[in-house]
C-alpha positions, 0 to 999 in steps of 0.5 A: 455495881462497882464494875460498871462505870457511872454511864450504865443504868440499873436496866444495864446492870439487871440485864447483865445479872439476868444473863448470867442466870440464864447461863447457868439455867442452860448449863444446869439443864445441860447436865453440868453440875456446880459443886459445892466446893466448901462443903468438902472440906474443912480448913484443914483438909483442902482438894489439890489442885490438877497440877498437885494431882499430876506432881504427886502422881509423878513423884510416886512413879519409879525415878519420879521421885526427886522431880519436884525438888527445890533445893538451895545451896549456900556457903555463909561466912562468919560465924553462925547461931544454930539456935536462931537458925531452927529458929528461923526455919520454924518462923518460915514453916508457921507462916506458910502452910504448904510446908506443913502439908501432907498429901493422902488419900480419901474417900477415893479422893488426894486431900491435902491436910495442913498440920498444927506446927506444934504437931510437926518435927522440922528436919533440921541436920546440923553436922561438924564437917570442919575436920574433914576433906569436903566435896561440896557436891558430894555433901548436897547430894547425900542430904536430897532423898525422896519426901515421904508426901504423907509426912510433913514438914514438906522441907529440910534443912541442913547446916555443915559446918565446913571451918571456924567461920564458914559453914553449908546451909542446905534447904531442900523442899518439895514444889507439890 
C-alpha cells in the first residue's frame, strides 16, 4: 500500500483494511446508506453541489437575482479583431464546461446538463458607441441582466466600440 511507509507490515496494512470494513458494517446497520452516486447520472447530466443548490435557490428569489454575477470591465487600447475576439470567447466556453451548464429540475431533483458547444448560441454584443457621449458605468450596467440558469452559455460578452482605437470589453458570468 503506497500510504504506508516501508516500517509497517502486511498485518499493519490488513488491520487498517479490516477497520475500515468494520466501519462501514457499524454505519450500514446504523441506518446510514452509501449511494451510488454514478448510477444517476450520466456525463451529461451531473447533481449539483449544496452551494450550487443554495446559489440557485437565491437567485430565484426576489432581488436575487444579480447575486452571483461575475462581471469584468475592461477599456482595451489599439485596434481590435472582432472575429478573433468570438473566437476566443468560443475556445474559452469549450474548454470549460461550466459555462456551457444549465441548471433544471428533475425527478424532484437540481441536475446540472453540460451542452454540446455546437448546440449553444454564445451571447456576444458588438456595438458602435464611438459617435456618442459615453457614460462608462451607465453603459456596464445596462449589459448585466438576470441569467435565465436553464439556458446556457452561463456567460456574455459585450465589446463597444468607444473610439478608432479603443473599445469596452464587458464579460458578464454567472458563479453557479
Amino acid at each position: 500500500i503506497c500510504c504506508f511507509s516501508t516500517v509497517h507490515t502486511r498485518e499493519d496494512a490488513q488491520y487498517i483494511i479490516d477497520a475500515v470494513k468494520e466501519s462501514i458494517r457499524e454505519l450500514r446497520a446504523n441506518g446510514f446508506a452509501f449511494e451510488d452516486q454514478t448510477a444517476a447520472h450520466d456525463e451529461n447530466n451531473i447533481p449539483i453541489s449544496s452551494s450550487q443548490e443554495r446559489m440557485f435557490v437565491l437567485s430565484r428569489m426576489p432581488g436575487g437575482e444579480g447575486a452571483y454575477h461575475q462581471t469584468m470591465a475592461a477599456i482595451i487600447r489599439g485596434s481590435l479583431d472582432i472575429d478573433k475576439m468570438k473566437s476566443i470567447f468560443l475556445t474559452l466556453m469549450k474548454r470549460h464546461h461550466s459555462l456551457r451548464a444549465s441548471f433544471t429540475l428533475k425527478h424532484a431533483q437540481l441536475i446540472q446538463t453540460i451542452h454540446d458547444i455546437n448546440d449553444i448560441i454564445p451571447c456576444i454584443t458588438v456595438q458602435d458607441s464611438t459617435n456618442e457621449e459615453i457614460d462608462m458605468e451607465s453603459l456596464v450596467q445596462s449589459f448585466i441582466r438576470p441569467f435565465d440558469l436553464s439556458e446556457p452559455p452561463l456567460i456574455r460578452f459585450f465589446i463597444a466600440g468607444l473610439s478608432r482605437d479603443a473599445c469596452l470589453l464587458v464579460i458578464d458570468s454567472h458563479h453557479i
